[in-house]
N, C-alpha and C positions, 0 to 999 in steps of 0.2 A: 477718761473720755470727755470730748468738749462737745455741749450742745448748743444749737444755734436756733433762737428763734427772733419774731420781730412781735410787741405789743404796744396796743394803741396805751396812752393815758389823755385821760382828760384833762383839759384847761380852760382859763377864761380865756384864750384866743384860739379855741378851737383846739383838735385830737394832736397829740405830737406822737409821734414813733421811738420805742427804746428798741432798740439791737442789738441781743444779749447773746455772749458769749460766753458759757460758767462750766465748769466741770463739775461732775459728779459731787463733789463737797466742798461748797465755799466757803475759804475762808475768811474774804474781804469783798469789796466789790467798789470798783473804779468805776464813774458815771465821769463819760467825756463829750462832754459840747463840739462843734467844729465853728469855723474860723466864721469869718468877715459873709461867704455863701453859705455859709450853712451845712456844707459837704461835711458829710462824715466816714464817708470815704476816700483815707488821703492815705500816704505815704505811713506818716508816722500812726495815726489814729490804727490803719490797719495791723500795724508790727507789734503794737502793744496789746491791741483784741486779739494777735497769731500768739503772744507768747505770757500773756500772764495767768490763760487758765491752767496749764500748766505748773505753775506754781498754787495752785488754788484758788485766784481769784477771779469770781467774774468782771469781764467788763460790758460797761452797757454805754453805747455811743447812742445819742439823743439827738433825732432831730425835730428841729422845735418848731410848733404848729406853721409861723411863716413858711418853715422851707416846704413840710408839709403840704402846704396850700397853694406850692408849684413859685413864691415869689422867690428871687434872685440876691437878693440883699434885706437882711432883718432892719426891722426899726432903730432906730437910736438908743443908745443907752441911757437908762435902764428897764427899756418898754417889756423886753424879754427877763426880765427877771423874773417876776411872779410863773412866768409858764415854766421855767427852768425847775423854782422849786416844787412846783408839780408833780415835776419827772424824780428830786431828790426824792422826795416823800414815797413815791409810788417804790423805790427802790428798797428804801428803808422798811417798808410795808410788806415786801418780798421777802428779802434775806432780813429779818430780826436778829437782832443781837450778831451780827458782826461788824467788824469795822468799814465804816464806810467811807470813800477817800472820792472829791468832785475834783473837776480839773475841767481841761480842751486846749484847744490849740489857738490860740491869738485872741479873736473877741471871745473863745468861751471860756478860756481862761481867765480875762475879765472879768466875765458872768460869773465865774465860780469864787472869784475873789470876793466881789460885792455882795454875794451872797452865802458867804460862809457861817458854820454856828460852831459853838464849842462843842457838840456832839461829834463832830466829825472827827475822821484820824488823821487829815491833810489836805490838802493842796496839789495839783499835781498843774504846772503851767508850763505849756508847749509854746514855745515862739511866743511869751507875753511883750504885748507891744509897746516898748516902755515911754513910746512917744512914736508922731507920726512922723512917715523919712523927713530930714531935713527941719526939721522942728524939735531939737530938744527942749525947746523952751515946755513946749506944751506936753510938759510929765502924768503918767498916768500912774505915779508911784503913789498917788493918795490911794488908790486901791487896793495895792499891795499892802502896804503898812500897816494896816491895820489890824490884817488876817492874826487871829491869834494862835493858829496850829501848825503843824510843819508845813514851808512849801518847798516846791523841788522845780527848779526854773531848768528849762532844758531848750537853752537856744544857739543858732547858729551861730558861726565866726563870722559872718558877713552879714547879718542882720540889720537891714536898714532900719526897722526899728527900734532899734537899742544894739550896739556894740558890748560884746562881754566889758569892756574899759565901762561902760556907760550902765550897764548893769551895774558892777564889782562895785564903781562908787556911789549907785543909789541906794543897794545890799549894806553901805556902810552906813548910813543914816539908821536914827533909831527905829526899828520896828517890833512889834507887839509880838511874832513869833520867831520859831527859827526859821533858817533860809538855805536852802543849797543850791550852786549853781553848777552845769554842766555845760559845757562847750562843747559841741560838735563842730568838728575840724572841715572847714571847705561850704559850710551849711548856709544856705541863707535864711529865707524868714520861710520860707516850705520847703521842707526837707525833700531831699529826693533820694532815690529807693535804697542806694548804699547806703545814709544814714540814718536808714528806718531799725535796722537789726543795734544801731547804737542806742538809740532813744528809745527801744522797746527796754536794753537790758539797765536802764541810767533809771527808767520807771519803775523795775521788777524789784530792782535793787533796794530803791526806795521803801516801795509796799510794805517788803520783805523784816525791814528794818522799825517797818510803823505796828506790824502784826506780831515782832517780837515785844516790843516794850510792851503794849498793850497785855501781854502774856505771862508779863513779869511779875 
């Protein structure tokens, strides 16, 4: 059985919202940021909160004290960081001692990037933005690179920002963890609803696979 509830945490820019969705016995738990507005009710965010309690894991989608606070667009990176790890802590503080994997979809992807630690069990990045359309120059792969635990990139084939060609060869440069990437067929930079049931089972997969090593 999956429960659903919503709790405040505190931050230094005011209360942000977690939106917990966990079954009866967790045994990981995915904390997902949303994009560029802050929504954390999208397409993909939703299909991954419908389908990983199910397998035992909760998810907690996070919105962060701006969106909160009714504004339309977050600050600049990396103003939202510290409130981000807020919400990781507060999660961690919940469920003890399981494995705990951050992620989101475009900017919170970002967000989770730049603020990842070796405690964690991964990475999970939705539509990471690998640059803005029409600018590959200006790469956001310093963020990625560095991450030192699994990540799992799950972007469209029509992605303005970043083409799978334009991921595959930035994936080829050296980086500090491993990497996998998934293509959703026909997708652009927001999924839409036929390929939310792909990106839910491309995540579950993932988990699944981060909660068995951990077991070994």
């Amino acid at each position: 059985m999956t429960s659903s509830d919503t709790r405040e945490v505190a931050t230094p820019d005011g209360p942000g919202l977690l939106h917990v969705a966990a079954p009866d016995q967790v045994r990981g738990v995915l904390l997902l940021g949303g994009g560029h507005s802050g929504q954390v009710r999208t397409v993909d965010l939703d299909a991954v909160a419908a389908k990983l309690p199910g397998h035992g894991w909760a998810v907690v989608t996070y919105e962060l004290p701006w969106r909160v606070a009714g504004r339309k667009v977050g600050p600049r990176p990396p103003a939202s960081d510290p409130a981000w790890l807020c919400g990781v802590e507060a999660v961690r503080a919940t469920w003890p001692g399981v494995p705990v994997v951050t992620g989101g979809r475009s900017a919170g992807a970002r967000i989770a990037c730049r603020t990842w630690d070796a405690d964690l069990a991964g990475v999970v990045a939705l539509s990471f933005p690998l640059h803005p359309p029409g600018k590959p120059a200006q790469s956001r792969l310093g963020e990625l690179a560095p991450v030192g635990v699994p990540v799992l990139l799950v972007s469209g084939a029509r992605d303005p920002f970043g083409s799978p060609a334009e991921l595959e060869q930035a994936l080829a440069e050296p980086q500090a963890g491993p990497r996998e990437l998934v293509v959703v067929a026909g997708a652009t930079h927001s999924f839409r609803r036929p390929a939310g049931a792909r990106v839910a089972a491309a995540v579950a997969e993932f988990v699944g696979r981060l909660a068995a090593d951990r077991s070994v």
